[in-house]
LUMLOMI-387266 format. One record per atom (N, C-alpha, C): atom name; residue number from 1; z, x, y. Coordinates in steps of 0.001 Angstrom, whole numbers, plus 500000, padded with zeros to 6 digits. Layout:
! LUMLOMI-387266
- atom n c3 c1 c2
- CA NUM Z X Y $
...
//
This chain:
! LUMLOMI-387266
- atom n c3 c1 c2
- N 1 500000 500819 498809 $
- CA 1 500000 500000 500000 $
- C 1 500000 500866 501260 $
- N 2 500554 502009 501277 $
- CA 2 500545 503094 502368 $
- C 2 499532 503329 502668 $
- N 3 499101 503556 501463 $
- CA 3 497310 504411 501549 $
- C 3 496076 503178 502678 $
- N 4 496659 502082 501699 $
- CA 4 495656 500654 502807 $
- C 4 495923 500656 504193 $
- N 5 497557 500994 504554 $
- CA 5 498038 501192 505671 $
- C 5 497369 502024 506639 $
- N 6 496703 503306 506153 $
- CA 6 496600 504429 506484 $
- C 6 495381 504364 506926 $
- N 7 494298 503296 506387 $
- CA 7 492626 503437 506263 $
- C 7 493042 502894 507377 $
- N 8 493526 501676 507423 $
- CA 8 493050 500375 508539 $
- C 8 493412 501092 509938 $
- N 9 494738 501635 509887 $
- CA 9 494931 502362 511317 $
- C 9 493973 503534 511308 $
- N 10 493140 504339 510988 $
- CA 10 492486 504963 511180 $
- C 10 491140 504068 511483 $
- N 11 490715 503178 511286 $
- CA 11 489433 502643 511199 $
- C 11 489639 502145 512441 $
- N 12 490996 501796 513155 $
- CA 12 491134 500747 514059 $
- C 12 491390 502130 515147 $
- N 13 491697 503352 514810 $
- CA 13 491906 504377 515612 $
- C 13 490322 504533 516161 $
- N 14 489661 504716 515606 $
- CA 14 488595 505127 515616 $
- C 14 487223 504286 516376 $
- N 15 487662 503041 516135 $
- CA 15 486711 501780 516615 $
- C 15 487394 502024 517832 $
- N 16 488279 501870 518521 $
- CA 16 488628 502023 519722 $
- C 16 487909 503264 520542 $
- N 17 488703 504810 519709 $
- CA 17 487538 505727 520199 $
- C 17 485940 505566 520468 $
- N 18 485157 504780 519717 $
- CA 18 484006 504425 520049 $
- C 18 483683 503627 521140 $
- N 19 484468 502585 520538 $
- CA 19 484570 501668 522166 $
- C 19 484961 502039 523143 $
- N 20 486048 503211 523715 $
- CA 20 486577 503316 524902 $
- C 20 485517 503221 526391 $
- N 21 484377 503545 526219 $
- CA 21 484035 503152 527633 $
- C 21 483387 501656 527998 $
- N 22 483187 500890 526514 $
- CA 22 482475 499551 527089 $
- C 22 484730 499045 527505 $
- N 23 485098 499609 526446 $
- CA 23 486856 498530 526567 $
- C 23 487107 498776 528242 $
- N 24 486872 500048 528763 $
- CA 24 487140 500486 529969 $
- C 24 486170 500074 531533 $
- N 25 484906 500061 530929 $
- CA 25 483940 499601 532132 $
- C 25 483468 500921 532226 $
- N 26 483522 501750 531985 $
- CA 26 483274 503236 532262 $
- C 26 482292 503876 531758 $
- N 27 481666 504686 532738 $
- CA 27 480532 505556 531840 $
- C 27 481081 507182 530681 $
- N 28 480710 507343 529600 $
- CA 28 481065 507650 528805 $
- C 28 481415 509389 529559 $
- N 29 481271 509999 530587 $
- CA 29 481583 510866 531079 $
- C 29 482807 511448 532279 $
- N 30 482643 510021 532510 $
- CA 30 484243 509533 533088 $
- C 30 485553 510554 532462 $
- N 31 486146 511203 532995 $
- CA 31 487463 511831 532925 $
- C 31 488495 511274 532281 $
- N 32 488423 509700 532697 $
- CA 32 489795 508474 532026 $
- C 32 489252 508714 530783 $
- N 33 488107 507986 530322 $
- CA 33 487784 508002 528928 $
- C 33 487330 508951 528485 $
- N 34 487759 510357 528926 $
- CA 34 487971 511477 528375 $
- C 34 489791 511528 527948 $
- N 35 490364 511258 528670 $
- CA 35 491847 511056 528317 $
- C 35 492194 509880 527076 $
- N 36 491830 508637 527575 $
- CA 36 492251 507372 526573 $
- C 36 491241 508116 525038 $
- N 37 490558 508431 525091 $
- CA 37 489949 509101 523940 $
- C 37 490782 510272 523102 $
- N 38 491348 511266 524379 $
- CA 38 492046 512475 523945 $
- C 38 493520 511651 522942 $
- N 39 493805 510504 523430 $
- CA 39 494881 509991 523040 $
- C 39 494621 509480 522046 $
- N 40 493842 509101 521214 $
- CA 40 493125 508258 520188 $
- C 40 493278 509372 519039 $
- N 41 492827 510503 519592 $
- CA 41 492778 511751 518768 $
- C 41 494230 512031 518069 $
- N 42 495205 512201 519154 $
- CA 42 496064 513101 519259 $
- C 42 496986 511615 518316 $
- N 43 496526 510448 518137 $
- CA 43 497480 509209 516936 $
- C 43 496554 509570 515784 $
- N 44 495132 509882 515735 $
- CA 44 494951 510047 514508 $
- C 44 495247 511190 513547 $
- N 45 495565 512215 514904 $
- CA 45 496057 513842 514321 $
- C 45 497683 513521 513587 $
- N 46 498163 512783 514390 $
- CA 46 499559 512548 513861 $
- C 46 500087 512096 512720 $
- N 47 499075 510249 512722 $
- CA 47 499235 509752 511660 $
- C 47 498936 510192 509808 $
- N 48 497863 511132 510290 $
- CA 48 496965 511836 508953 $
- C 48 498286 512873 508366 $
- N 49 498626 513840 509399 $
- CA 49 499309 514547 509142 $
- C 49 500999 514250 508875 $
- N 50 501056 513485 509171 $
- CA 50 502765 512630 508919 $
- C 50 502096 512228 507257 $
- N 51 501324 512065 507081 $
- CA 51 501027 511151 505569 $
- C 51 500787 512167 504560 $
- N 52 499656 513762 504546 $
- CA 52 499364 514589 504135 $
- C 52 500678 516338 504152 $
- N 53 500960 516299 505259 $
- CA 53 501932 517523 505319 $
- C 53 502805 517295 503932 $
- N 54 503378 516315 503972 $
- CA 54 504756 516338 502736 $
- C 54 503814 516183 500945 $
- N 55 502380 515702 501045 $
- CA 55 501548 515600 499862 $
- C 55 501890 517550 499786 $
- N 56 501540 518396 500767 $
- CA 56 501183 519977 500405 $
- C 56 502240 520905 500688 $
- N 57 503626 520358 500913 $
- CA 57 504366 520866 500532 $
- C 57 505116 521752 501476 $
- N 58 504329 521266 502848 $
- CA 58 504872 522372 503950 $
- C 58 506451 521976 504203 $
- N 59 507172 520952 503812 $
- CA 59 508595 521264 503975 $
- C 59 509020 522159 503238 $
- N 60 508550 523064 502737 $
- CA 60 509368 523964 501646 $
- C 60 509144 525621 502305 $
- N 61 508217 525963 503335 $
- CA 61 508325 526906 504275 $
- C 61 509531 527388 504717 $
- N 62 510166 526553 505139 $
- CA 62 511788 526871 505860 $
- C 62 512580 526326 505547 $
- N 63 513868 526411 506202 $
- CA 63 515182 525961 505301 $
- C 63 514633 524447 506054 $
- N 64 515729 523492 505877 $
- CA 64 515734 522259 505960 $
- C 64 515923 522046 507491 $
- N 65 517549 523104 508080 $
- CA 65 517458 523326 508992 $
- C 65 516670 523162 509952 $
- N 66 515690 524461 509603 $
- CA 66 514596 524542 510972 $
- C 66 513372 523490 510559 $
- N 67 513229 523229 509349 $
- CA 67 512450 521963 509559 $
- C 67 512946 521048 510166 $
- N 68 514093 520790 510397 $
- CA 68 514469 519568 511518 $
- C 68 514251 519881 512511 $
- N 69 514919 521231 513092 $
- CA 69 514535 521544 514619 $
- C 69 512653 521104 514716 $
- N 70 511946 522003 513743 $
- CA 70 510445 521672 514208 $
- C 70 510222 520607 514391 $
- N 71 510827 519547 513856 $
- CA 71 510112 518072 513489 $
- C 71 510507 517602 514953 $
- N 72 512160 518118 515376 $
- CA 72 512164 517302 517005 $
- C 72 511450 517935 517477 $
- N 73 510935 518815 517793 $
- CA 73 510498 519887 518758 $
- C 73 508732 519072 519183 $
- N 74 508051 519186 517906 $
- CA 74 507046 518367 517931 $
- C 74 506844 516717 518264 $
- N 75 508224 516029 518006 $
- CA 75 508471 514401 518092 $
- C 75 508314 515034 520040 $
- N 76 509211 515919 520406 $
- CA 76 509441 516253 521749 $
- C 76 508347 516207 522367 $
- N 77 507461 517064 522290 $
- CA 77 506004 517583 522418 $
- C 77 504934 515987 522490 $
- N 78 505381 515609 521426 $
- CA 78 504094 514128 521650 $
- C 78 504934 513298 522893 $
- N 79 506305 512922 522951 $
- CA 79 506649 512130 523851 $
- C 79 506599 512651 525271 $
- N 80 506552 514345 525800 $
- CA 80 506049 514706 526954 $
- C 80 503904 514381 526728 $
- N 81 503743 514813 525983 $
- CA 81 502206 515086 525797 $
- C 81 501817 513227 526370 $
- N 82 502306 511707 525697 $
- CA 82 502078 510724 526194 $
- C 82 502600 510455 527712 $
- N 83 503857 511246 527792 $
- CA 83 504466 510882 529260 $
- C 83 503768 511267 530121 $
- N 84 502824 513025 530246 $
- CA 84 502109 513554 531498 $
- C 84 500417 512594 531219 $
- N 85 499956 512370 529820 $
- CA 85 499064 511028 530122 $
- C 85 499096 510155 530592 $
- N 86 499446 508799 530453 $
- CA 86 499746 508015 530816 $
- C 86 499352 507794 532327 $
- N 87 499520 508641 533675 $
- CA 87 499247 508232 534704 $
- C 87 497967 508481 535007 $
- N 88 497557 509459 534153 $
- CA 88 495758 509519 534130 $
- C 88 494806 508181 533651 $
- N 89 495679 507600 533016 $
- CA 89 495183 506638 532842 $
- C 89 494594 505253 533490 $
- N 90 493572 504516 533180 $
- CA 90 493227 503252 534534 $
- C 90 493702 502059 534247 $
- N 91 494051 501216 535278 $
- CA 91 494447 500121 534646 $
- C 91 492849 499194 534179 $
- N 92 493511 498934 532865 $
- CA 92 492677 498068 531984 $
- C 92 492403 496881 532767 $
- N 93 491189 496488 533358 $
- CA 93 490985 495240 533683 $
- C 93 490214 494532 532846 $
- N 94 490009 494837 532228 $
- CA 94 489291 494287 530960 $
- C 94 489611 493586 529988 $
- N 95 490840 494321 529862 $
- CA 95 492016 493696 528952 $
- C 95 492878 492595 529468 $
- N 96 493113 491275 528994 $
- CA 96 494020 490218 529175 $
- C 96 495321 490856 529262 $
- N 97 496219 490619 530137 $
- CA 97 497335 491293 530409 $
- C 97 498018 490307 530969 $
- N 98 499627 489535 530367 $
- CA 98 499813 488398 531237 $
- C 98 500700 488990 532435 $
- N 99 500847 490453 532790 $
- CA 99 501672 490752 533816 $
- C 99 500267 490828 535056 $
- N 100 500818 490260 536150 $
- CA 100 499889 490122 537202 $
- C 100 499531 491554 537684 $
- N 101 500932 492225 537780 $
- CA 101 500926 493391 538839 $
- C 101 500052 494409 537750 $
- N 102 500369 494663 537017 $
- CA 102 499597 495926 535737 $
- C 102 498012 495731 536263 $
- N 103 497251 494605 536211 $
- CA 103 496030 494487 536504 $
- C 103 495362 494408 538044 $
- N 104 496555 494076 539123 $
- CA 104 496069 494101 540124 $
- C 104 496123 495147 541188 $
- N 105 497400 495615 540798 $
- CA 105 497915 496734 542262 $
- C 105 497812 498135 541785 $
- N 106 496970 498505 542312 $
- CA 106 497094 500303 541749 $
- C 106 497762 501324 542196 $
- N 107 498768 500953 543606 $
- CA 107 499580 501395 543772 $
- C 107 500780 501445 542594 $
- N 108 501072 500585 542512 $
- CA 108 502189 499975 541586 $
- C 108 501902 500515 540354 $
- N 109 500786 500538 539807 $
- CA 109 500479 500819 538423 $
- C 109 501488 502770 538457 $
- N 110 500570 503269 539533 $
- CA 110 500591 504792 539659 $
- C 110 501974 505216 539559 $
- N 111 502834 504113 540277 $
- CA 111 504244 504619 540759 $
- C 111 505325 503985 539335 $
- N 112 504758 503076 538464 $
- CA 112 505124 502845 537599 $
- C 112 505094 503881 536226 $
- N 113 503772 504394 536049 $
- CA 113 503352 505612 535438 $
- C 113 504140 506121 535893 $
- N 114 504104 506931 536830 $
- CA 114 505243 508093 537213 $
- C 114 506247 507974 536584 $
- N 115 506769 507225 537176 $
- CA 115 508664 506730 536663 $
- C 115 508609 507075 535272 $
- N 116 507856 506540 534480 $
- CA 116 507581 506425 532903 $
- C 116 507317 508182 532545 $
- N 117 506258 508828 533447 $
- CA 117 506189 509791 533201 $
- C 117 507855 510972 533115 $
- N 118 508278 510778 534559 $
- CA 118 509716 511606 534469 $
- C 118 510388 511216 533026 $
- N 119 510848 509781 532707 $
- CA 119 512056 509413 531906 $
- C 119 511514 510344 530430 $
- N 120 509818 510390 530260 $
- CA 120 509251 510362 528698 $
- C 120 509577 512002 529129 $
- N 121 509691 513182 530215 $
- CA 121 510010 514277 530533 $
- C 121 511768 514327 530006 $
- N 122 512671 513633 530520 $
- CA 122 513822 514272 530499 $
- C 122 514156 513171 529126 $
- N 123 513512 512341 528587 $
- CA 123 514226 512099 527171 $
- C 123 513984 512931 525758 $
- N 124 512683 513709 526438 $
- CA 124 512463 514839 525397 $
- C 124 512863 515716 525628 $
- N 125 513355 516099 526526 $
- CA 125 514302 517744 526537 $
- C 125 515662 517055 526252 $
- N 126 516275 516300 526415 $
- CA 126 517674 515516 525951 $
- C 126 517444 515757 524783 $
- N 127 516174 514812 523774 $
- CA 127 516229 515111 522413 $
- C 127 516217 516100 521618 $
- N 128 515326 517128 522259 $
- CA 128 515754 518849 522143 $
- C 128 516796 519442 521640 $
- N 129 517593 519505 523121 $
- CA 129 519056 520109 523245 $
- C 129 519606 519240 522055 $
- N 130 519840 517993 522262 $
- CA 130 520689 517243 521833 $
- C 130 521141 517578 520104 $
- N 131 519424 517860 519565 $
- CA 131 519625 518244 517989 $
- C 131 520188 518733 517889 $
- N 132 520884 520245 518861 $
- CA 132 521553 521278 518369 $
- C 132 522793 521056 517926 $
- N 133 523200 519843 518778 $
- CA 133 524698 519286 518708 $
- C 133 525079 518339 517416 $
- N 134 524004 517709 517516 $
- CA 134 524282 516383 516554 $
- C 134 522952 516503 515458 $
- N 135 523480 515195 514529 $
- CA 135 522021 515041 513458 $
- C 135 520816 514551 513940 $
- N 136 519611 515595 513579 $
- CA 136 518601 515638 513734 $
- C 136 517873 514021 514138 $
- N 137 518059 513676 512930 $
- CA 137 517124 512564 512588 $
- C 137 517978 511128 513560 $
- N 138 518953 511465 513395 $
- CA 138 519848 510435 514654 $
- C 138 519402 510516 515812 $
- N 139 519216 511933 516269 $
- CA 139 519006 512070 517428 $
- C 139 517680 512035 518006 $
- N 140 516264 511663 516976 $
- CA 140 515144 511636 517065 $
- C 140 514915 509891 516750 $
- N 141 515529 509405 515954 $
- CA 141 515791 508113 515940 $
- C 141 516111 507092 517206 $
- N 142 517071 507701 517790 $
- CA 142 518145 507071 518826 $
- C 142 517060 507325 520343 $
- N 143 516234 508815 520473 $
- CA 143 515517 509075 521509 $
- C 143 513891 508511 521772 $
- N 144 513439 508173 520417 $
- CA 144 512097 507403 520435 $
- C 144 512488 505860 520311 $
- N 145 513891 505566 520243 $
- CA 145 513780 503956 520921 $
- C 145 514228 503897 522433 $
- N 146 514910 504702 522702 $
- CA 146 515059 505105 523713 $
- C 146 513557 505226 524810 $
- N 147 513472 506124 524293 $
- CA 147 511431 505971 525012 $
- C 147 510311 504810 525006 $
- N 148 511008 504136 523340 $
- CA 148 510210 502866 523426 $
- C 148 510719 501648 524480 $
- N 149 512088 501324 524171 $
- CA 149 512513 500788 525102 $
- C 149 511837 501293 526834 $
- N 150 512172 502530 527166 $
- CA 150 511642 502645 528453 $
- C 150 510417 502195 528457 $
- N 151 509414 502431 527318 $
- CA 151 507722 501624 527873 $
- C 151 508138 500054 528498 $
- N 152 508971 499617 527253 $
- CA 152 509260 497966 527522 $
- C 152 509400 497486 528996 $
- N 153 510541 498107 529165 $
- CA 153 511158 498276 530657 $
- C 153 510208 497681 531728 $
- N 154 509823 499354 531452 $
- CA 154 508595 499351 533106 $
- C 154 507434 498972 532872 $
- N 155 507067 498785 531770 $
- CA 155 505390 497595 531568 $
- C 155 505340 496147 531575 $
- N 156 507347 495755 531591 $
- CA 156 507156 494814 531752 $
- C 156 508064 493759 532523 $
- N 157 508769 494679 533436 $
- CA 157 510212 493880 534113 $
- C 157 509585 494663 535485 $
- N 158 509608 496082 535333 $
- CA 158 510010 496648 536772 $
- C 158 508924 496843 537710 $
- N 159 509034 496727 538582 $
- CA 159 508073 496271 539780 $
- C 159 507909 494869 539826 $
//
């Protein structure tokens, strides 16, 4: 059932990548849909490899230890890597969106990004440090709802 899991989000990764400039309005040389694309990549690099790494055995490189540190380090890495995206990004008018402001004000959008950008900055260096202190997987657990929650937040209360 994983494996079915695995096709469909890739197929659906991928149809998007194709689509990104009719989904966007954009001509396929456009900078944005050079980004919303780069991002398409960087879920299918993830998802493949979250599914394949443990098939070949690379947890057995290092102690358990520093495989935890790596695993936040990298969880760290994608949640700055989406946080400094994100404001490159355009607002979707294309897309049905029932928040008014997301589709209309591009001020607002920018200054909303931002905000999102700092918090997805200092909840990954929190999650960092934080491993050293406490359990790994708690603390990578506790910091990507943490981040999810913040999308919630500001995509959909603030401003």
């Amino acid at each position: 059932m994983e494996i079915v899991g695995l096709i469909l989000i890739t197929i659906t990764i991928l149809g998007v990548y194709i689509n990104a400039p009719n989904m966007l309005g954009l001509s396929k040389d456009n900078p944005k849909v050079k980004t919303v694309r780069a991002i398409q990549i960087l879920c299918l690099i993830v998802i493949i490899s979250r599914t394949l790494l443990p098939l070949l055995g690379m947890d057995k490189l290092f102690s358990p230890e520093i495989n935890d540190k790596i695993s936040v380090g990298i969880n760290a890495i994608i949640i700055m890597y989406f946080g400094n995206l994100l404001p490159k990004i355009p607002i979707y008018k294309n897309i049905e969106i029932k928040n008014s402001w997301a589709t209309g004000d591009e001020r607002v959008w920018r200054k909303a990004t931002k905000v999102f950008s700092y918090l997805s900055f200092f909840i990954a260096i929190s999650m960092f440090i934080l491993s050293f202190h406490f359990d790994s997987s708690k603390v990578t657990t506790v910091c990507q709802f943490i981040w999810f929650f913040n999308t919630v937040i500001i995509f959909t209360k603030l401003l």
